[in-house]
N, C-alpha and C positions, 0 to 999 in steps of 0.2 A: 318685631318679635320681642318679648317680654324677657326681662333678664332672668325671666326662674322656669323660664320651659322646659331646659333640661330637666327640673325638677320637680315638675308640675305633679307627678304621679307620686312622687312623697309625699307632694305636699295636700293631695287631694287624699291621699290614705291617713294625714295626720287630721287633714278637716271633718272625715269619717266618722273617726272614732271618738270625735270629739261632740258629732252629731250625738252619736250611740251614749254619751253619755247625757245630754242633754234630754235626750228620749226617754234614759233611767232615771233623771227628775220628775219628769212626765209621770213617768210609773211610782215613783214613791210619795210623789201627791196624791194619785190615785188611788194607790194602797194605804195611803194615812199613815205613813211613817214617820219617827218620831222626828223631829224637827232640826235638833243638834245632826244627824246621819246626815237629814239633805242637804244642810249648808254646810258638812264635813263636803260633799259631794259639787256643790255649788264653787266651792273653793279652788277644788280638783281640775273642773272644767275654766275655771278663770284661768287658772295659771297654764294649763294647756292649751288657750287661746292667745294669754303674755305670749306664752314662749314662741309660739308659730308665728305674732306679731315681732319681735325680737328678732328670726331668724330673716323673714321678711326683707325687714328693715337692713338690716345687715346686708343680705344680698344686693338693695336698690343702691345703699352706701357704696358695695365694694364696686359694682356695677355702673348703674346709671349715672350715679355721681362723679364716678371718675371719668366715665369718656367723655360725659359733659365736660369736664374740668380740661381734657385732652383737647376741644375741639373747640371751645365755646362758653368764656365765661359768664359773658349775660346767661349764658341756659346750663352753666353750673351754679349760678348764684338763685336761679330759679328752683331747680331740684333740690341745692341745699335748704332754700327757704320749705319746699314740701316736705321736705325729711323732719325738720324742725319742728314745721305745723303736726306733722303725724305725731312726733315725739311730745310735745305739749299737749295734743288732744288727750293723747293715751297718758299723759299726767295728770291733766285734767281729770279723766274718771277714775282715777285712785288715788288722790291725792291723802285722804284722810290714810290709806292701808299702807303708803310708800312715805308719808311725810313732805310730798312735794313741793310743797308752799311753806310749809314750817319754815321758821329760821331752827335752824341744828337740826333740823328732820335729814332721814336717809335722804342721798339722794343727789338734791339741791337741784333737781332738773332743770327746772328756767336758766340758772348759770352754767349749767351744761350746757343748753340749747345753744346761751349767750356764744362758750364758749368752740362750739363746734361750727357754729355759722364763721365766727371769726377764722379756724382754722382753713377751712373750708375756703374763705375769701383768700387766704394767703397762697393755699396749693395753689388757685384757678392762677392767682398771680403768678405765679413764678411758674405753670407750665405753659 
């Protein structure tokens, strides 16, 4: 079972409406609208797809990763590593709007990453 079942119906009403906004870009290319409006609109729907990726992620953190760490370090250092990967992809594609690579940019993700793998290793050790 998936660690967000109970919340699957949130999460399928947040993916919804985030279609429905994807469909009103559809329409305001159609309709020729002015172009500041849809990427005001383009912005909207990023950061309502961040934020569902965020809660996501969060969830698999508070979840998968710790029973793994309860049960089974080789397969908590393995979920950490996916957690990781997830986190540097989704750095990956916004690096230039978050600063992720920059030195002094928000963020500093990759030492984050660094940083949460390393924690990660130490819980799996010590439970």
């Amino acid at each position: 079972m998936a660690s967000y079942t109970d919340r699957k119906g949130d999460y399928l009403t947040r993916l919804r409406r985030i279609e429905g906004q994807v469909r009103g870009l559809q329409r305001m290319i159609e309709e020729d609208k002015y172009c500041i409006d849809i990427l005001t609109q383009v912005a909207a729907a990023t950061k309502a797809l961040q934020s569902f990726s965020l809660e996501l992620l969060e969830e698999h953190l508070g979840t998968c990763v710790v029973d793994a760490a309860r049960t089974d370090g080789d397969l908590a250092s393995e979920k950490v590593r996916e957690a990781s990967d997830a986190i540097a992809d989704s750095c990956a594609r916004d690096d230039d709007e978050h600063g992720c690579h920059r030195p002094g940019g928000a963020g500093h993700r990759r030492d984050d990453v660094r940083l949460l793998r390393g924690a990660d290793r130490k819980a799996a050790q010590q439970a």
